[in-house]
Structures are given as C-alpha cells and as structure tokens.
C-alpha positions in Angstrom: -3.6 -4.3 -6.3 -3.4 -7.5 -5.4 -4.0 -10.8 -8.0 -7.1 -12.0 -7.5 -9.6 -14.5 -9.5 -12.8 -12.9 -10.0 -15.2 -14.7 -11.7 -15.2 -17.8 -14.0 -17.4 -19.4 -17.1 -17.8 -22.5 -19.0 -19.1 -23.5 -22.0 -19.4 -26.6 -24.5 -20.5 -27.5 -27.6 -21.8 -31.2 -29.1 -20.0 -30.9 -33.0 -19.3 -27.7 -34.4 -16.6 -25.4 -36.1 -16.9 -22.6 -33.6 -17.6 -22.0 -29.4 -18.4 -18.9 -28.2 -16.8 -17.8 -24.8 -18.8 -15.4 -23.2 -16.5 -12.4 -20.8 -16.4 -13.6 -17.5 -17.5 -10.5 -14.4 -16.5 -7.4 -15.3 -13.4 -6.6 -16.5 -11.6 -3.1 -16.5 -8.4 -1.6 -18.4 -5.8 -3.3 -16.7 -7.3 -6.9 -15.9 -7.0 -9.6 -18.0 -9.0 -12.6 -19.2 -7.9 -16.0 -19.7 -9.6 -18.9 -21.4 -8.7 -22.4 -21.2 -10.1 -24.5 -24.2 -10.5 -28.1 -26.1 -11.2 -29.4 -29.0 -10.6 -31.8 -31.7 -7.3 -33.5 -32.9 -6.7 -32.4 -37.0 -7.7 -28.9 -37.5 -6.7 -25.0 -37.2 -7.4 -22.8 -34.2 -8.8 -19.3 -35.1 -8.2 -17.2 -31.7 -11.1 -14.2 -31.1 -9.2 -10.4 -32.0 -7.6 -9.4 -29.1 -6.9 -12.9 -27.8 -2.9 -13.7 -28.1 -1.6 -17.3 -27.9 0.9 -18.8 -25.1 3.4 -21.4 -25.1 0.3 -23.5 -24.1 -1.2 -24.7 -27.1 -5.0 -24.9 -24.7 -4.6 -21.3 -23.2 -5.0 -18.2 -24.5 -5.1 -14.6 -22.7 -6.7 -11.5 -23.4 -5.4 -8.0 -22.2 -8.4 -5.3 -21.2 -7.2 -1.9 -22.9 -11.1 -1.2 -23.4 -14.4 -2.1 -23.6 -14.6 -5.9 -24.2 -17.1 -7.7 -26.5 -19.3 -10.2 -25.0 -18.8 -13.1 -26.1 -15.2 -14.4 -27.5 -15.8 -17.3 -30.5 -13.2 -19.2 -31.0 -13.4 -21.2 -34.4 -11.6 -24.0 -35.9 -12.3 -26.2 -40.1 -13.8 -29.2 -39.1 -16.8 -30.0 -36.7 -16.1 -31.5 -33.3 -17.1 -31.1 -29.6 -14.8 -28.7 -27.4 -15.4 -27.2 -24.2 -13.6 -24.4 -22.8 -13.5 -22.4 -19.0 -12.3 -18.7 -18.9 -11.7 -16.6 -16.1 -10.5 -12.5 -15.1 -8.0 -12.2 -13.2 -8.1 -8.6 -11.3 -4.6 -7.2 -10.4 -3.0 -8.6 -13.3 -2.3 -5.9 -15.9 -0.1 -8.1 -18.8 2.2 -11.6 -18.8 5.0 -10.4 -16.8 3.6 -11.2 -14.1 2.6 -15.2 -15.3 3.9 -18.1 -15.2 2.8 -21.6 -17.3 2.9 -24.8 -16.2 2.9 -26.8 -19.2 -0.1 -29.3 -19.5 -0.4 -33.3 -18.9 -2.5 -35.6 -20.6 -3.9 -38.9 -20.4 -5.5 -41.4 -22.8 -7.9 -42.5 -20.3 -8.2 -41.9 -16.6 -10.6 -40.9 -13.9 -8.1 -38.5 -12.3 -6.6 -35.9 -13.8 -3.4 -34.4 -12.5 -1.8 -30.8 -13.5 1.9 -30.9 -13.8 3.6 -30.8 -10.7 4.7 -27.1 -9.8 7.9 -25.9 -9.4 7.6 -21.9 -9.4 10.7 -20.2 -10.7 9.0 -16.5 -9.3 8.7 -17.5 -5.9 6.3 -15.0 -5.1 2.7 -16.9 -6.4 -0.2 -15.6 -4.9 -3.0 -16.8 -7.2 -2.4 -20.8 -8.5 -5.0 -21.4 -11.3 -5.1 -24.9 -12.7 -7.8 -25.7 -15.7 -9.2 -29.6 -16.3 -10.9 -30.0 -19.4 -12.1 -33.7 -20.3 -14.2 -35.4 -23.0 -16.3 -36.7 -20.7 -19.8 -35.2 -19.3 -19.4 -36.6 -15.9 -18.6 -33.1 -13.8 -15.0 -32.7 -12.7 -14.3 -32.3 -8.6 -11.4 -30.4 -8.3 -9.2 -31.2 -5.2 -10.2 -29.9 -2.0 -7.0 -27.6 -1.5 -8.1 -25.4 -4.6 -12.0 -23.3 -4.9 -13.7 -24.6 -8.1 -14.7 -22.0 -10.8 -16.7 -22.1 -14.0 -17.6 -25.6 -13.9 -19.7 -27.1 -16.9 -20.4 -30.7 -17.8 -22.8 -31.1 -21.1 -22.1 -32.5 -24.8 -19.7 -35.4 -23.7 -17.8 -32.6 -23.0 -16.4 -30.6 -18.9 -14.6 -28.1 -17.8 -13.5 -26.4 -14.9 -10.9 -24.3 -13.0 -9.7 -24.7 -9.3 -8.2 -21.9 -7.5 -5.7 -21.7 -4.4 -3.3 -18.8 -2.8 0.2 -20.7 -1.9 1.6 -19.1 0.9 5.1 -17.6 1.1 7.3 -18.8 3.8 7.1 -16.4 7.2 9.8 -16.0 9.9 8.6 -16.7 13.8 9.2 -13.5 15.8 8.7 -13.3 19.5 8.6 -9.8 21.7 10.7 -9.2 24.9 9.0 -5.8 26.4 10.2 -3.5 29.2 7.4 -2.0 31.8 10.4 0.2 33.4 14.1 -0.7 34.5 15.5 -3.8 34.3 16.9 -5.1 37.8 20.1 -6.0 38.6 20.3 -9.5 38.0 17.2 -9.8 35.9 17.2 -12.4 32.9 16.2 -12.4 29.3 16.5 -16.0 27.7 16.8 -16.1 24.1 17.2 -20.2 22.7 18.7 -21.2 25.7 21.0 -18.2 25.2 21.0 -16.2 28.6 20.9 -12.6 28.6 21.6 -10.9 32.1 21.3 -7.3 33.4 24.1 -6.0 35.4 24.3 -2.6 36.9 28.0 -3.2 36.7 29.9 -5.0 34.1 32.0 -7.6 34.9 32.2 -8.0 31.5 31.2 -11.3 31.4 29.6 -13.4 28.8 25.8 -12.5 28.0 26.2 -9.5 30.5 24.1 -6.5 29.7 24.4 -3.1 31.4 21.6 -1.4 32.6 20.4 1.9 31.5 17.5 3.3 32.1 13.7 1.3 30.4 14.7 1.4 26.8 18.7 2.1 26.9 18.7 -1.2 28.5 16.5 -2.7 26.1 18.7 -1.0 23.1 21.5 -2.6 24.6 19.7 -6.0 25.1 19.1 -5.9 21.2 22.7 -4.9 20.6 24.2 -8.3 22.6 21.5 -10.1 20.4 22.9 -9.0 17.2 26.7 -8.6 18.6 26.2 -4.8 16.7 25.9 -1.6 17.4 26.9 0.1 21.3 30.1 -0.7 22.8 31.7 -4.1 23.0 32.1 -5.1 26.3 30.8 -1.6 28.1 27.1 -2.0 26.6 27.3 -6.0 26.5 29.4 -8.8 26.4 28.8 -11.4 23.7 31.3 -13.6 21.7 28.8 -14.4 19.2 25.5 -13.1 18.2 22.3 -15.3 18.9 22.4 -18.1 16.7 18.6 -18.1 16.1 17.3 -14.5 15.7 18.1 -11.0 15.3 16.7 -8.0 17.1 15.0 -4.9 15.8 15.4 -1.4 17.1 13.5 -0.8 20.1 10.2 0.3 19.6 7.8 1.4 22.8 9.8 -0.3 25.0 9.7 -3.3 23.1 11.8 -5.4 20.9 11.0 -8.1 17.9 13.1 -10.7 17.7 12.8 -12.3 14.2 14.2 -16.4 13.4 16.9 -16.3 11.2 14.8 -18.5 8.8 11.7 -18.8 7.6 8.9 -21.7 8.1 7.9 -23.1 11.3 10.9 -24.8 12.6 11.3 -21.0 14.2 8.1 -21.7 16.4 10.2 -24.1 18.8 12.6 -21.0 19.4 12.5 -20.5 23.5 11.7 -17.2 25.2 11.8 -16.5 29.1 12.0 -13.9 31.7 13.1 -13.6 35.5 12.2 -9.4 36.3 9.1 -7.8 37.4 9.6 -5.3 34.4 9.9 -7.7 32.2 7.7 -9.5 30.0 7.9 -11.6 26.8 5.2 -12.4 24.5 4.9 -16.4 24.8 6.9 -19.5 26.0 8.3 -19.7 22.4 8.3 -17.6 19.2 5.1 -18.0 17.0 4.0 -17.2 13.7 6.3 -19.1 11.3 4.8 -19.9 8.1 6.1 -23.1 5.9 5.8 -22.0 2.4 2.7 -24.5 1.2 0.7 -25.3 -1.8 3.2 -23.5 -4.1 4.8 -26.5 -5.4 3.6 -30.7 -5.9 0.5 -31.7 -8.1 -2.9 -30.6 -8.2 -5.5 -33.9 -9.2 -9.2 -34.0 -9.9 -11.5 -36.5 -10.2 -12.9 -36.7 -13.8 -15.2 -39.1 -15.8 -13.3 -42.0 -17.0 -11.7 -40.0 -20.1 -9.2 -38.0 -22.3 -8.2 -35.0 -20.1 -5.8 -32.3 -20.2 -4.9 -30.3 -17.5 -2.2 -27.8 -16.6 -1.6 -24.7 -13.7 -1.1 -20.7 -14.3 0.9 -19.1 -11.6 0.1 -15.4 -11.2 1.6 -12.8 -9.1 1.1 -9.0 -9.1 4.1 -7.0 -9.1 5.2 -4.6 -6.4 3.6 -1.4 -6.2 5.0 1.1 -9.0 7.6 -2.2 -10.4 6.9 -2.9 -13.8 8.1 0.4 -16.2 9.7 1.3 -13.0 13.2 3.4 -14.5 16.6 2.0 -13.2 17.9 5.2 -11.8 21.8 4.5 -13.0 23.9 2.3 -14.1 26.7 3.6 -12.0 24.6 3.7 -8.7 26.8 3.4 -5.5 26.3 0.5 -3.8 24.6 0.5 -0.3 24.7 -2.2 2.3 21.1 -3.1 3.7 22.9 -6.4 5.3 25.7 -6.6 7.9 28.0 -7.8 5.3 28.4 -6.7 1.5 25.8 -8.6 -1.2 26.9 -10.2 -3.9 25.0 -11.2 -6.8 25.5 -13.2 -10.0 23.9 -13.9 -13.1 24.3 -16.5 -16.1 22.4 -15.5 -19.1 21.8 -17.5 -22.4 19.2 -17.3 -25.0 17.8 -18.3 -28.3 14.4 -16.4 -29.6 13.2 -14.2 -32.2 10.9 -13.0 -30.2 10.7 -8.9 -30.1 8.9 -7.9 -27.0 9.4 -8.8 -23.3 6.8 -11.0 -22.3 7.3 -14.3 -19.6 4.9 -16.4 -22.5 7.3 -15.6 -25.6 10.6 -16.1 -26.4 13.1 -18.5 -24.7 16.0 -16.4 -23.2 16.9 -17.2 -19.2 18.7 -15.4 -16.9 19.7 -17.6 -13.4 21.7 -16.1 -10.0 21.7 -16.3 -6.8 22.2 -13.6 -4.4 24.5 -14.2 -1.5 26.1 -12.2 2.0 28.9 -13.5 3.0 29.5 -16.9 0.7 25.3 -17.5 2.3 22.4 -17.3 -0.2 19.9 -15.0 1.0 16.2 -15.8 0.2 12.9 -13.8 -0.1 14.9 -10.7 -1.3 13.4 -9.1 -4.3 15.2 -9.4 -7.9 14.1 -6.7 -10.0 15.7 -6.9 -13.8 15.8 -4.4 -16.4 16.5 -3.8 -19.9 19.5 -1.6 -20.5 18.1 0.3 -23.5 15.4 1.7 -22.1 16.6 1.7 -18.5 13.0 -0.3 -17.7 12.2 -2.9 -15.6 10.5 -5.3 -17.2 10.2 -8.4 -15.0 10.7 -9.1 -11.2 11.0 -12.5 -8.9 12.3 -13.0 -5.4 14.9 -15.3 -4.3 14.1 -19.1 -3.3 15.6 -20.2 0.3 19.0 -20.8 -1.0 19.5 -17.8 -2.9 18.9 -18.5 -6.2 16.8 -16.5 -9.0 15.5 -17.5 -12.4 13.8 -15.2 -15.0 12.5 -17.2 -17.9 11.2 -16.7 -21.6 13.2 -13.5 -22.5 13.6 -12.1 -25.6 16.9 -11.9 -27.6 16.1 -9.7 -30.3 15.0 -6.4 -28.3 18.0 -4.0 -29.5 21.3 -4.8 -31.0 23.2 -5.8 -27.6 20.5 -7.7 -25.8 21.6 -5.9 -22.3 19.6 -6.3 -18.6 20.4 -5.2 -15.3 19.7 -7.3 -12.5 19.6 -6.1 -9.4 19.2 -6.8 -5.9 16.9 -4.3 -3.8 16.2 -4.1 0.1 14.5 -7.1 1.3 11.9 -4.8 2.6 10.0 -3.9 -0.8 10.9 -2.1 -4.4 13.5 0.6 -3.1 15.7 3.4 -4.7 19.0 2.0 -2.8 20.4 -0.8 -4.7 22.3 -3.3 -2.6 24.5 -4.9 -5.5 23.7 -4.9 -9.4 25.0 -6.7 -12.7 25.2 -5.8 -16.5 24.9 -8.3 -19.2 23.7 -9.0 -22.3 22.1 -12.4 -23.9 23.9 -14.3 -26.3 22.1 -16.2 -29.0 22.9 -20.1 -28.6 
C-alpha cells in the first residue's frame, strides 16, 4: 500500500496544563498517527499512552495495533497556550519507513521556513512539513504542498502542508516493425545510424535483416553491442552511447536513456522504411526528480514559529521482516558487468530496537558496475541475527546509500547485511552483498 496522508486536525488552547488531540480519520492496525505540537518554554511534556517520542522534541507518533481512543491529551506543569496539528498516515505501518527533518525556528518572522531537505532514502513519496506559530493569524502554506488541519485561535496556529516529490524517470522512445525491414532502410538512434542490409558488408552500424522481429532482435542487439553475432547479426564498435534496448516485444522495441531526468527528452529518433515506425521525433517521458530536496516556507503572523518536514515512504511489497535467504548466496549478475558494493559502518547508541527515530548508528555505500555508481537500485539491509530486514533505501544518482539511526546494542556482534537487489523491485537473486558489524565510537 502506498503512503498516503489521509486526514489532518488542529487544535489550541489559550493557558492550560493539558490539550487534547482528537484521532484524525479513521485509522486501522497498521497506520499510524502523528501529532505535531507547541507549547511553553520551562516545563515537562506528558505524552498520551501509546504515543512514543522522536528525535524531534515537537513530534510525536503513534502506532495503530488496535482500537484507538478519541481524543490524545497531552499534558505538561505549568499553564500556557500550545497548539498542536496531527495527522494518519495510511500505508505507513512503523518508523522504518520515516525520516525527520530536524526543525528551524525563529524569534520573530512572518515566514516560516522548514529545514531544507536533503533525503538520505531517496525514495520519498509523502513530504509532510508542520508550522506551528504563536500567532492567531492563519498560516498559508506554500503553494507546492496541500494544506491540512489548519487552526488559528488562542494567539495560537497550526498547520501541515503536504506534497509527493517525484523520483527521477528515464525517457524511452519505441522503434516498431509493421513487417520486414527493406534493404537499405534506416533506424536513427542520437544521431547514431542504424542500417538494414540484406547482406553484410560488415560495415559500421550495419544490421542484417531477418525476417519482422529477427531483424528487430538484431536491431536491439547493435544498440546494446550484446547478444547475436558480432559482425554476422550487426556491426557496431561501441554500443549507443545514449540508451539501451529491451527485448523485442510485439514487434516493438523500448529504448530507455541511460539516465534519468529530462535531459533524455532531447534524445533523437527517426526512420527511412515503410515498415517502420518510431514513436516521436525524440524520446519523451523523462522525469527530473523534484520537490524532494530545498525548503518548504509559509507565510505566518508576525511571530515565534517552529517548523520542520517528515519524509515518509512505504516499503516494497513484502520488504520489511522480509528473511535474507543466505549468507552464502551465489552471486548473480542483473548488469552487464559484475556489481560491487561497499559499506562503512560506525555507531554509538544504546538504543535496543531498530527504529530510523532512535539510536545513532549509520551505515554509508555506494553501489557501483564497473568503477560507475549505479542509482535507483534498491538497498535492502538486514540484521544478521535474525536474518531480517529491517530497513531499506535506494541509491542516489551517483551511487551512494545511507541508512541512519541504527541501533548498536541489538545482539552481542551488532552484524547487518546489505545488499544490492535487481533494480526492478525486492528480488530473491542478490546481485552483490556485504557483512559487517557496528562498532561503538
């Protein structure tokens, strides 16, 4: 199930020692609420039962197991205004799959800014960010992010603001086949020319026909300089520089930019042959990955704010408590070229459960092919003792991979797995994989 926000509530309150939070939608076993709250300087926090704190000293989550109460009343010694916002998020079963950005303040302002984001996951769908201020004027939240549980009373306002960042997509353009290529015909690829000869010369960029798709098979295969015959199927020094080729598929072919974002867009695609057809002048459909990093700013009353983001993402289907099969899994190659991946791990908590809020272990890679860091490939990491996975991220553009907030503590030798899995989703063949254990510093 995807993350999704459902529903949202604020609530303030002029001087008192207590607020009560009512439950926001309707929550079932597996969602979780989260409540974002303020109130005066000098006194204790009493969290609700079932309410656990963060490393956020304003926001506090609750995990459904069962039928929730209500309301949710926070409490504190000493009388003073507060105002808090909570919210459900659906497809969110536990912290594993969150991520804090710690909070900014200001003295006084009438803008208030979260943090900037930089995302260690790299797989956000749901960006949350809460604005609390001690002013009743209402806060706007910026008009990239859908406003939530807004309230404005007792010198007191609160909101959320919502957006989906969206993950970096590859262009991909079509070259399709009606029957035969003709002698001569012409499939243009980034200014990379692609001709079908009945008989080989061989000479550069020739490809022999054979037939509606064995031609098109062998099309792909100059594209990718792989699979067929070498200079009987095709002749290519080099494979395309800007895409690769998938398998052919009812007479067609995708071709698929090398990298992701819209730079691939530009990519060039042509024809000469009656049988022949191509889906557009140029590749389409790359996606820059936006909103997932830089700072979200509302307008506020002029006031003492605070104001911090809570990254979500819902794991892949079956991944967290997924079993590592073995230790001593063969490696499998899902690239042309054997995947190497490294880890550095270092930690110092007393935590003693796995949880992305507690503890302050890290673990950093990258995962590369060839000397080149590979991004959007799924990182899954397990602990050893129990053979679980208990976290998951995928690689940024260069490669790398962090996993934060680890505990130390869990068993005796502090052991994880990470490994790399096929780029195509959670997958039993493991690319590449390393054992370690954190340290104490």
């Amino acid at each position: 199930m995807a993350a999704s926000v459902s529903a949202a509530v604020g609530v303030t309150t002029a001087s008192a020692t207590s607020l009560a939070v009512s439950t926001p939608g309707t929550p079932v076993p597996g969602d979780t609420i989260w409540c974002a709250l303020r109130y005066g300087t000098g006194t204790s926090l009493v969290i609700p039962t079932g309410w656990f704190a963060t490393n956020q000293s304003n926001l506090y989550f609750y995990p459904v197991i069962s039928t929730v109460p209500s309301t949710h009343t926070f409490s504190w010694s000493t009388g003073n205004k507060a105002c808090a916002v909570a919210w459900l998020m659906k497809g969110i079963t536990g912290v594993t799959e969150v991520e804090v950005i710690p909070a900014s303040t200001t003295a006084s302002s009438t803008s208030a800014a979260a943090p900037s984001v930089t995302l260690t996951r790299n797989a956000t769908e749901i960006l949350v960010s809460a604005y609390l201020s001690d002013s009743a004027t209402a806060i706007t939240v910026p008009g990239s992010q859908t406003p939530l549980g807004s309230i404005n009373a007792n010198a007191t306002a609160a909101i959320i603001g919502w957006d989906s960042p969206n993950l970096a997509v590859s262009a991909t353009g079509t070259v399709s086949a009606s029957g035969t290529p003709a002698d001569g015909n012409t499939v243009v690829v980034g200014g990379r020319t692609y001709t079908f000869k009945t008989t080989m010369t061989p000479a550069e960029g020739e490809v022999h026909i054979n037939g509606q798709d064995g031609s098109m098979t062998n099309l792909a295969s100059a594209i990718n300089k792989s699979g067929g015959t070498l200079g009987t199927d095709y002749q290519t020094a080099t494979a395309n520089a800007f895409c690769t080729s998938g398998a052919v598929a009812a007479h067609i072919i995708t071709l698929t930019y090398r990298a992701t974002g819209t730079a691939g867009n530009a990519t060039t695609l042509t024809k000469v042959g009656a049988n022949l057809a191509v889906s557009g002048a140029t590749f389409s459909g790359g996606v820059d990955a936006i909103g997932a990093t830089g700072t979200r700013t509302a307008t506020v009353g002029n006031a003492t704010w605070v104001a911090f983001s809570v990254a979500y993402s819902s794991p892949p289907t079956g991944a967290i408590g997924t079993t590592f099969p073995n230790p001593a899994v063969t490696v499998a190659n899902w690239w042309t070229s054997v995947v190497t991946i490294t880890a550095n791990l270092q930690g110092s908590s007393t935590a003693v459960w796995f949880n992305s809020l507690l503890g302050s272990g890290s673990l950093s890679g990258e995962v590369t092919a060839a000397g080149i860091g590979l991004g959007g490939v799924l990182v899954c990491l397990y602990e050893r003792r129990t053979g679980l996975m208990i976290s998951y991220t995928r690689t940024a553009a260069d490669g790398s991979y962090a996993f934060y907030n680890l505990s130390t503590s869990v068993t005796t030798d502090n052991s994880f797995c990470v490994s790399a899995t096929d780029p195509n989703g959670l997958s039993t063949v493991y690319n590449s994989m390393e054992w370690d254990r954190l340290i104490p510093v």
